[in-house]
C-alpha positions as CSV (number, residue, x, y, z in Angstrom):
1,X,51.4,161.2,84.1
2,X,47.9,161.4,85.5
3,X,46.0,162.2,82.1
4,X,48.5,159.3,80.2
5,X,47.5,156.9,83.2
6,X,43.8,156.9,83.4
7,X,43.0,157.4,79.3
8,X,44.6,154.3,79.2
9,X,43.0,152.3,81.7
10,X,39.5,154.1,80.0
11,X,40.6,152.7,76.9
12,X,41.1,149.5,78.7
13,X,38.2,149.5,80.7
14,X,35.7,149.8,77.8
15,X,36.8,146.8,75.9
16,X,37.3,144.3,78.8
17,X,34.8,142.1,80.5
18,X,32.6,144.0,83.0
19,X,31.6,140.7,84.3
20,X,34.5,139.1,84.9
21,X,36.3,142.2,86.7
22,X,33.2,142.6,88.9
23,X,33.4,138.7,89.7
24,X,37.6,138.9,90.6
25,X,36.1,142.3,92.8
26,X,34.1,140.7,95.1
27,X,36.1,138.1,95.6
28,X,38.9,140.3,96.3
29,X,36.6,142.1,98.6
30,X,35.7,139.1,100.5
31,X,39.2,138.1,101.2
32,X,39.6,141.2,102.4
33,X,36.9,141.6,104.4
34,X,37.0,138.0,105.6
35,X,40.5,137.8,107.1
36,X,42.1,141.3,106.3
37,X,45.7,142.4,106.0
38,X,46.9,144.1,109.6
39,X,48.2,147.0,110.0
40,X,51.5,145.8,112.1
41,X,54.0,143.0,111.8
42,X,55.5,140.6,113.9
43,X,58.9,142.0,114.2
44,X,60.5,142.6,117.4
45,X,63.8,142.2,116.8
46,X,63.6,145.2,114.6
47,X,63.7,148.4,116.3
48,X,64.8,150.4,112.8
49,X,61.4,149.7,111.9
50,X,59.2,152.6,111.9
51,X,56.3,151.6,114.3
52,X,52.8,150.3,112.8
53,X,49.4,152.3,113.0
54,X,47.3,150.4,115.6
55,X,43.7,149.2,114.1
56,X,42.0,146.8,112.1
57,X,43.5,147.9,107.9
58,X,40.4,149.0,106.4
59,X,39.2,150.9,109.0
60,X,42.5,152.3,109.8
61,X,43.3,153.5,106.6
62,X,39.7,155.0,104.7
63,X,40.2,158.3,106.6
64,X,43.8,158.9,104.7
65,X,41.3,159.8,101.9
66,X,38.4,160.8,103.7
67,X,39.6,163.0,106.8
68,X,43.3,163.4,106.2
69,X,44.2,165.8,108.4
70,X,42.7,164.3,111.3
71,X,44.1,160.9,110.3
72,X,48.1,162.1,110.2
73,X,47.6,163.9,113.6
74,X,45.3,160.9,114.7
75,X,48.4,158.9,113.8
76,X,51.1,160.9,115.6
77,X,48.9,161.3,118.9
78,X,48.7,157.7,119.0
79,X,51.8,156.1,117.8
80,X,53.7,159.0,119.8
81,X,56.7,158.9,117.5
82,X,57.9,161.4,114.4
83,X,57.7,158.3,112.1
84,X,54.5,156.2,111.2
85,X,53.5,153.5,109.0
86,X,50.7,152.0,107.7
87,X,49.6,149.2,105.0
88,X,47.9,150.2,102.0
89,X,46.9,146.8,101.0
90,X,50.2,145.6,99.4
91,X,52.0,148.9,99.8
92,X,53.7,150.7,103.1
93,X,52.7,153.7,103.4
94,X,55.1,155.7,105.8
95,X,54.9,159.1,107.2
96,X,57.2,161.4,108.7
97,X,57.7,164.5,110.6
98,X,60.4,166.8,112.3
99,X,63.1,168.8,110.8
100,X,64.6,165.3,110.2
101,X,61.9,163.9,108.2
102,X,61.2,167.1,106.3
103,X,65.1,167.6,105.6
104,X,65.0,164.3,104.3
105,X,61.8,164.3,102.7
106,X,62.8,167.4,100.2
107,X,66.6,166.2,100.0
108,X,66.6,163.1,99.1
109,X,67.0,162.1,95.3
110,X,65.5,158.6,96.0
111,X,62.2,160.5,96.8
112,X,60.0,160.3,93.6
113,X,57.4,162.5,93.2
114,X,55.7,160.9,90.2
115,X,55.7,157.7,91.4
116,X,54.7,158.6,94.7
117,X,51.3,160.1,93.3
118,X,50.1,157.5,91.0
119,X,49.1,155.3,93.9
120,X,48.4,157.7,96.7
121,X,46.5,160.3,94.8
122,X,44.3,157.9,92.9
123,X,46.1,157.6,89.3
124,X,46.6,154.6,87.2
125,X,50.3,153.1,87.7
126,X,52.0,153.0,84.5
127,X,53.6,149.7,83.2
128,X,56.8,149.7,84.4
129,X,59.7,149.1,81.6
130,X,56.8,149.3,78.6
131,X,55.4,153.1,78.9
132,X,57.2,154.3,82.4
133,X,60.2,155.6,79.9
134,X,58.2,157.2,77.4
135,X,56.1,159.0,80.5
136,X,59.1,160.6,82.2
137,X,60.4,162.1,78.4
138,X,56.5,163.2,78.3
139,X,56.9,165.0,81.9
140,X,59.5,166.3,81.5
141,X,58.4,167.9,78.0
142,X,55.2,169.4,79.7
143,X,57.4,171.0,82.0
144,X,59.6,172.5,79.8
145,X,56.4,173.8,78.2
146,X,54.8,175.3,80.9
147,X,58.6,177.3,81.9
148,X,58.4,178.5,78.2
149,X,55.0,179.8,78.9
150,X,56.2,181.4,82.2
151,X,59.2,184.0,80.0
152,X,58.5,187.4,80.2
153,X,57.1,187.7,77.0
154,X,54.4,185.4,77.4
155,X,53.2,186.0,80.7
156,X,53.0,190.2,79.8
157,X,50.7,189.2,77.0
158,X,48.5,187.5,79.5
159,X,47.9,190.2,81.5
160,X,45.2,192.0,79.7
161,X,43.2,188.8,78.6
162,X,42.9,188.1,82.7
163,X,41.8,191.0,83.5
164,X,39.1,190.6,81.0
165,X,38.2,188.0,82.3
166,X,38.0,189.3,85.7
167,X,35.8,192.4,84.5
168,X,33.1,189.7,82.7
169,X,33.0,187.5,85.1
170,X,32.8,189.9,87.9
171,X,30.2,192.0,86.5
172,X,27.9,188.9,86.3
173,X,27.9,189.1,90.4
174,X,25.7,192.0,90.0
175,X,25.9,195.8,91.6
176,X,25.3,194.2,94.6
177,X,24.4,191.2,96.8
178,X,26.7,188.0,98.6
179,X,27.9,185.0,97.5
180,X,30.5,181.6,98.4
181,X,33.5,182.8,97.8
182,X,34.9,179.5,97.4
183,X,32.4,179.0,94.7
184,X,32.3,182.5,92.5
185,X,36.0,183.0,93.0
186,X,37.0,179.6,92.3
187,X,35.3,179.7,89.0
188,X,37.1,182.9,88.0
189,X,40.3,181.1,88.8
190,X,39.4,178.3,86.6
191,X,38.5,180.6,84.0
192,X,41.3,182.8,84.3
193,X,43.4,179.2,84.0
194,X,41.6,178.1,80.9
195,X,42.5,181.4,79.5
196,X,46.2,181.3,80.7
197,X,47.0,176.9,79.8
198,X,44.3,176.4,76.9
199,X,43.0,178.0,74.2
200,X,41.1,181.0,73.1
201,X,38.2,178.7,71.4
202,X,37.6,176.9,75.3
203,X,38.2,180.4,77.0
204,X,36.2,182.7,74.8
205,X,33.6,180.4,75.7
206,X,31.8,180.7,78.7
207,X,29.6,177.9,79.0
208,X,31.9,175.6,77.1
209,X,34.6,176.4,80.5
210,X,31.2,176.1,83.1
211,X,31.2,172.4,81.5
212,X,34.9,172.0,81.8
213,X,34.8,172.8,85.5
214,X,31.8,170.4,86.0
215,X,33.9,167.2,84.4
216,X,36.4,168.0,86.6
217,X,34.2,168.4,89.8
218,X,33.2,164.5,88.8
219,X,36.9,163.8,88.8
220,X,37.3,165.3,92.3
221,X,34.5,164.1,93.5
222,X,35.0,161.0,92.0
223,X,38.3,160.1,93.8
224,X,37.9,157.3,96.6
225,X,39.2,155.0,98.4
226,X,38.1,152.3,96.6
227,X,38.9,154.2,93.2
228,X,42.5,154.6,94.6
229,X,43.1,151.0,96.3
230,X,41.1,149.0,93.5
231,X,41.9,151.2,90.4
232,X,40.4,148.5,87.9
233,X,37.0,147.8,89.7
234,X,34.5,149.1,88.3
235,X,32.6,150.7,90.5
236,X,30.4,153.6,89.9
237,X,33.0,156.2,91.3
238,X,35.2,155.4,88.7
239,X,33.0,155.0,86.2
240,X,31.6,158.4,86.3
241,X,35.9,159.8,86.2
242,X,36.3,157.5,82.9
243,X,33.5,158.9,81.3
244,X,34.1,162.3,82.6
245,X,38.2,162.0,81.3
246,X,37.0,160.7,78.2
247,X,34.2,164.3,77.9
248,X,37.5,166.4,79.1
249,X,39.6,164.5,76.4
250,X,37.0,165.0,73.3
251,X,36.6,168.7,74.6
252,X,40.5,169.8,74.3
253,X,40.9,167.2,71.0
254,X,37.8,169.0,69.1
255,X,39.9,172.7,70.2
256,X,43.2,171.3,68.8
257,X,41.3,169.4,65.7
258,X,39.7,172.9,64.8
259,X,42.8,174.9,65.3
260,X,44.3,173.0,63.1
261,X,41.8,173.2,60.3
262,X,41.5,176.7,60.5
263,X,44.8,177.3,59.8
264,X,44.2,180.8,61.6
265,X,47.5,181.1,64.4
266,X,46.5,182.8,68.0
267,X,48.6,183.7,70.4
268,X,47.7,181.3,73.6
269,X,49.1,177.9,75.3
270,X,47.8,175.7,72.3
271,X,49.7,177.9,69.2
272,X,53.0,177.2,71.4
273,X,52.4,173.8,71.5
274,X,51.6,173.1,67.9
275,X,53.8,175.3,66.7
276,X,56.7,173.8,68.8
277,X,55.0,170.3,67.0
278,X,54.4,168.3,69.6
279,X,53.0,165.1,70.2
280,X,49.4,165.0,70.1
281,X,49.2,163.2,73.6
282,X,51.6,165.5,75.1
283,X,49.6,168.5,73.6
284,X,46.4,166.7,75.4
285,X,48.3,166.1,78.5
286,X,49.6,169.2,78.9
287,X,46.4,170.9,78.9
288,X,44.3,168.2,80.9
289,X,46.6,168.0,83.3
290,X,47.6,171.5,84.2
291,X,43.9,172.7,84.6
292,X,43.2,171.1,87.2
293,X,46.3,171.4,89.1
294,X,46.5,175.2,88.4
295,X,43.2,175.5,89.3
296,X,42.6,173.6,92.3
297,X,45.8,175.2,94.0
298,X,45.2,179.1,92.6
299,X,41.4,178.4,93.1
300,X,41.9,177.6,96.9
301,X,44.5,180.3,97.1
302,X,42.5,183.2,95.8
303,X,39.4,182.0,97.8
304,X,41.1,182.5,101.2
305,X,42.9,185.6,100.2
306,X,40.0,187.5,99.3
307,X,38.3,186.1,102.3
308,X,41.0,186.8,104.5
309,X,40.9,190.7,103.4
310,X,37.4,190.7,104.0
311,X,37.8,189.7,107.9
312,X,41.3,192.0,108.5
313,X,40.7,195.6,107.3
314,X,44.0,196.9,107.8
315,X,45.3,194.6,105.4
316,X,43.0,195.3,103.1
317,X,43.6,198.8,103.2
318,X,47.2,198.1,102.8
319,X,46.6,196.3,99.6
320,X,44.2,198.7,98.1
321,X,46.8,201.7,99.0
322,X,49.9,199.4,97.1
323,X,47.7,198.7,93.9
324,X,46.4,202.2,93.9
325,X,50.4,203.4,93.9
326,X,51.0,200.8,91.1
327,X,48.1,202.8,88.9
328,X,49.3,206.3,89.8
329,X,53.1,205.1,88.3
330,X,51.7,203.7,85.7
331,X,48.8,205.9,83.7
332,X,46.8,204.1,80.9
333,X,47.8,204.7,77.5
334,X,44.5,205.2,76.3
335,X,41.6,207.4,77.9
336,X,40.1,204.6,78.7
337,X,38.2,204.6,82.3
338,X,37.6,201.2,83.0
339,X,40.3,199.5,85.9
340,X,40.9,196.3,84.0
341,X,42.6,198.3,81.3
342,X,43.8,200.4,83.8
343,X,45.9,197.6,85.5
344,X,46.2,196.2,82.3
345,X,49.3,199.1,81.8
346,X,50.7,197.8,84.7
347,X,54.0,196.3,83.4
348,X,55.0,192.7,84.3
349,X,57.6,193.8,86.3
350,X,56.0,195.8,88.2
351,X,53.7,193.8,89.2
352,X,56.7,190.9,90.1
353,X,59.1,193.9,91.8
354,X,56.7,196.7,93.2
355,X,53.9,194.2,95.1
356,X,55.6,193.6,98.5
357,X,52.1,193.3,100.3
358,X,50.7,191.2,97.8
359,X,53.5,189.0,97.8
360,X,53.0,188.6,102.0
361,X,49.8,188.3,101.5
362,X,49.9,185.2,99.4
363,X,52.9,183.7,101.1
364,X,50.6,183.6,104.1
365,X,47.5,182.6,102.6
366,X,49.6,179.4,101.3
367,X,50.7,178.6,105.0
368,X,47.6,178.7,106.4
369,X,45.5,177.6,103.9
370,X,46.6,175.1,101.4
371,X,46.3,171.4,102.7
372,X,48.4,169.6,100.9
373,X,50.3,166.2,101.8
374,X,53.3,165.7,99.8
375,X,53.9,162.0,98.7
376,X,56.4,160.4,97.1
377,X,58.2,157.1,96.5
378,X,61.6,155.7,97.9
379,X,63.1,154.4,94.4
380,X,66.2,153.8,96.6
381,X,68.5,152.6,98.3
382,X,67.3,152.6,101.5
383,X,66.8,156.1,103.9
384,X,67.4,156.6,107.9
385,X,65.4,158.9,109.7
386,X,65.1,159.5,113.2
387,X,67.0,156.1,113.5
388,X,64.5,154.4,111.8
389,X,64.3,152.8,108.3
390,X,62.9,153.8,104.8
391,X,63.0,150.9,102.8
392,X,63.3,151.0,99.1
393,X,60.1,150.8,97.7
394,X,57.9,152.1,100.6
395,X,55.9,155.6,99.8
396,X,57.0,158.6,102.0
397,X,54.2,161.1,103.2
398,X,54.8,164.4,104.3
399,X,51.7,166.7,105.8
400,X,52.5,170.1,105.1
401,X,51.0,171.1,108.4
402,X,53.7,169.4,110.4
403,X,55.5,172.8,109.6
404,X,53.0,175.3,108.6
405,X,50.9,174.7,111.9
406,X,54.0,174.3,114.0
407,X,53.8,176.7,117.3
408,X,56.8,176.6,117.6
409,X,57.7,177.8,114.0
410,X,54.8,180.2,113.3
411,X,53.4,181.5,117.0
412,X,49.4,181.4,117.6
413,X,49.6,179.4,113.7
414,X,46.1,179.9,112.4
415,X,46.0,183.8,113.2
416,X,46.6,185.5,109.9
417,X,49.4,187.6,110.0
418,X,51.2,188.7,106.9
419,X,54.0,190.3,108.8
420,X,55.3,187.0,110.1
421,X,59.0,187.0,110.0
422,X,60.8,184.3,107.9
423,X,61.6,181.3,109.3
424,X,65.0,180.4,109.3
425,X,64.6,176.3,110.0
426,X,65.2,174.0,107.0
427,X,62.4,174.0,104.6
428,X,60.9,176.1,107.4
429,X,58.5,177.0,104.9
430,X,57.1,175.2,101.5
431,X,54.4,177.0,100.3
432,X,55.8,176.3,96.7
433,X,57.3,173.2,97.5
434,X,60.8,172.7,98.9
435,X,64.1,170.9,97.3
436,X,63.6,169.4,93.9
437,X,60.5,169.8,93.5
438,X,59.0,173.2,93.4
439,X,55.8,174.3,91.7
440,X,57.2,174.8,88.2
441,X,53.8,177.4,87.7
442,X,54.3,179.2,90.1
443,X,55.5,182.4,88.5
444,X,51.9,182.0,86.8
445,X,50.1,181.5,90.0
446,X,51.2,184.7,91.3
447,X,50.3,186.8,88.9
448,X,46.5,185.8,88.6
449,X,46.6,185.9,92.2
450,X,47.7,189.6,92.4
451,X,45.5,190.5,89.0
452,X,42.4,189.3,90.4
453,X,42.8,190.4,93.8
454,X,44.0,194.1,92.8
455,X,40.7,193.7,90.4
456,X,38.6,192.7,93.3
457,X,39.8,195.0,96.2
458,X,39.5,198.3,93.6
459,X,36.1,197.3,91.9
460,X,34.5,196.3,95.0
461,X,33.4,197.4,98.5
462,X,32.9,194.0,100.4
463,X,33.1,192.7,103.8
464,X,32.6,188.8,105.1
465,X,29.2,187.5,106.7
466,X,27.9,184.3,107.8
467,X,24.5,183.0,106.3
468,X,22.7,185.4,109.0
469,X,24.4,188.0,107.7
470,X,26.3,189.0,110.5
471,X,30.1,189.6,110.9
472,X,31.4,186.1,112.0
473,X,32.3,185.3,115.1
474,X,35.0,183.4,115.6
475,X,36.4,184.2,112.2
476,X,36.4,181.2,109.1
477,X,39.0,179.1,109.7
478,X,40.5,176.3,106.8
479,X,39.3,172.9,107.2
480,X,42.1,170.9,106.1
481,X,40.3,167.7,105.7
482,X,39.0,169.4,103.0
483,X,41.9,168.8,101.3
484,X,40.8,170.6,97.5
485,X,39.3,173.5,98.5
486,X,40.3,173.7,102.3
487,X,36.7,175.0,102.9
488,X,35.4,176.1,105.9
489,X,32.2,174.7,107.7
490,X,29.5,175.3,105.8
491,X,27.3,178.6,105.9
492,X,29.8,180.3,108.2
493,X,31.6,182.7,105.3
494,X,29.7,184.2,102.6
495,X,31.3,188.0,100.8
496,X,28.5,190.7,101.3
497,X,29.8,193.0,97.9
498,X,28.7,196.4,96.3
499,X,30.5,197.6,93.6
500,X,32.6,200.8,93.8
501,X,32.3,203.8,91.6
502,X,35.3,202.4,89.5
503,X,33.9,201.1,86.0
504,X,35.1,197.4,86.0
């Protein structure tokens, strides 16, 4: 996995030869630069053969990293076929669209998720036949973790910790004033996802989390295409991810060293883990890897949700009206006034079964404003779409706005309308993923979605402004070549906020 992948190539990194690695670099570079590697083949008398992305390489593939978005449509516009395909140095990169591509892409068994992200997302490729074995029994253990932290049990006794965390963090915004949502709001998503897939000694803690989220900032930021085409050069990009990984690794180690120590149990992530005795590197990777992909996705999520609200009133309203029902049907059990321990009596259930607004609203805050490009790896044998050829081997892209932005799927596409009706084509909508591969958090995600919403809508009073303060006009919309945070341009959404006469 991601975390097993690049400690190892840290480790490796800081007992090898800088010299010599820089040397072999540049004279990589120089080849490269020198005589290139093009984009398309000679091949004529193969017409199974998706066609080749016209360009000089390098040039033609640094905005798959930079400007995605605008690369895959880029690519369509100019190829003018459903199928595309492009060399990433050694490796061919193919992407698809259609309701043939997209069928296949979630279908197929060949399709490897796993494999597809180690190279396209910037992770260190494991061996293959010395530690690829040990890392899919690793997976696959994390995963059965993270379902066993999803049962009904487990999540209820989340539920009051969240909203604790929303009451502390929220009432360091102040009675009043405006902030970046995708700033404040994505912070209490990480914090609410420390608390929910760590530990209570990193969650209790706020400026121990503040540091977690700045390691992993460097790790985002930190990604590039030279960090993800020349993994082992050693370049200051990925210099400052080792050393960040390394900070992230000694952070979660020094929680599960003291936990131990103590011999005092808590009821959190960690206690299941050790108490299930678990590796120690699957304990580590379970943590450092789910943080980041709970938060970046939930982060992004809640950012445009609240922000969405703040532009569409009669939404709003609606959502205020159905948590307000939820708190009439379910009085506290104390005489406590506060609305965190108010929605804390909400019952899981309820929350899962009574929330049918909520639950539009998020499904349409994923469609409109959650980037992602799906990748994965042909394993084998060999695919056929659209008449043309996946050969074993070759990663498989799939832009998620080949469906979600689709006109003719979803009318007028970047108008947000929770009252869309569902779309009947295959995989006509993956919001959580589609075929074999699902978000396995999902059931997670959407209840700190609806927690921190519901605590959001019913402690505050807010609208949206741009940095004039004025209502804006046109409306945010997602950039998707932002592809972590989907931000939109800069100082065009800000959330103008005054607290409500409800005790947080």
């Amino acid at each position: 996995m991601y975390t097993v992948g690049l400690q190892s190539a840290a480790d490796a990194f800081l007992f090898s030869s800088l010299q010599t690695q820089v040397v072999l670099a540049l004279f990589i570079l120089f080849i490269l630069l020198m005589f290139g590697i093009p984009t398309h083949k000679t091949d004529d008398n193969n017409n199974h053969s998706p066609v080749f992305l016209p360009g000089p390489h390098l040039c033609a593939i640094a905005p798959f990293f930079q400007r995605r978005f605008e690369f895959l449509n880029d690519g369509f516009r100019k190829t003018g076929q459903t199928l595309f395909q492009f060399n990433m140095l050694r490796d061919t990169v193919i992407v698809v669209s259609g309701e043939s591509g997209r069928k296949a892409f979630f279908a197929t068994k060949g399709f490897d998720l796993t494999e597809g992200f180690k190279v396209l997302s910037g992770a260190i490729p494991v061996v293959k036949g010395v530690t690829s074995d040990l890392q899919t029994r690793r997976i696959a253990l994390i995963h059965k973790r993270l379902s066993g932290l999803q049962k009904n049990e487990s999540l209820s006794r989340l539920i009051a910790p969240i909203l604790q965390d929303c009451c502390r963090t929220m009432e360091s915004w102040g009675p009043a004033g405006t902030f970046d949502p995708f700033e404040k709001i994505y912070e209490l998503v990480f914090q609410t996802t420390v608390r929910s897939l760590s530990c209570e000694e990193i969650a209790d803690d706020p400026a121990l989390v503040s540091r977690l989220k700045k390691l992993y900032d460097t790790l985002d930021s930190g990604t590039t295409p030279a960090t993800v085409l020349l993994p082992w050069l050693p370049g200051p990009s990925m210099i400052r991810k080792l050393l960040a990984t390394k900070k992230i690794y000694d952070i979660i180690v020094h929680a599960i060293d003291n936990r131990e120590k103590s011999g005092v149990s808590h009821d959190d992530a960690l206690q299941m883990l050790l108490d299930a005795q678990d590796d120690r590197l699957v304990i580590v990777g379970f943590i450092m890897g789910l943080l980041v992909a709970g938060a970046r996705a939930t982060g992004t999520t809640a950012s445009w949700l609240i922000t969405f609200l703040g532009g569409h009133d009669d939404w709003k309203d609606k959502a205020i009206l159905e948590v307000e029902q939820l708190l009439a049907s379910y009085p506290p059990s104390t005489n406590s006034l506060s609305l965190s321990s108010h929605l804390s009596s909400i019952p899981l259930e309820a929350w899962e079964a009574e929330t049918p607004v909520l639950d539009a609203l998020i499904h349409e805050t994923l469609r409109i404003a959650q980037p992602h490009t799906a990748m994965r790896r042909n394993l084998g044998p060999e695919v056929t779409i659209d008449s043309k050829t996946i050969p074993s081997g070759a990663y498989v892209v799939y832009p998620f706005s080949d469906v979600h932005l689709n006109p003719e799927l979803y009318p007028d596409p970047w108008k947000f309308d929770p009252s869309r009706e569902e779309v009947k084509a295959p995989f006509g909508y993956v919001g959580w993923g589609g075929g074999k591969t699902v978000c396995l958090g999902q059931r997670l995600a959407r209840l700190e979605l609806k927690l921190i919403t519901s605590m959001f809508l019913l402690g505050f009073r807010y609208t949206i402004v741009d940095s004039t303060g004025q209502r804006p006009n046109p409306a945010p919309q997602p950039n998707w070549n932002d592809i972590l945070l989907c931000r939109p341009d800069k100082q065009s959404c800000y959330l103008q906020h005054e607290k409500s006469i409800l005790a947080l």
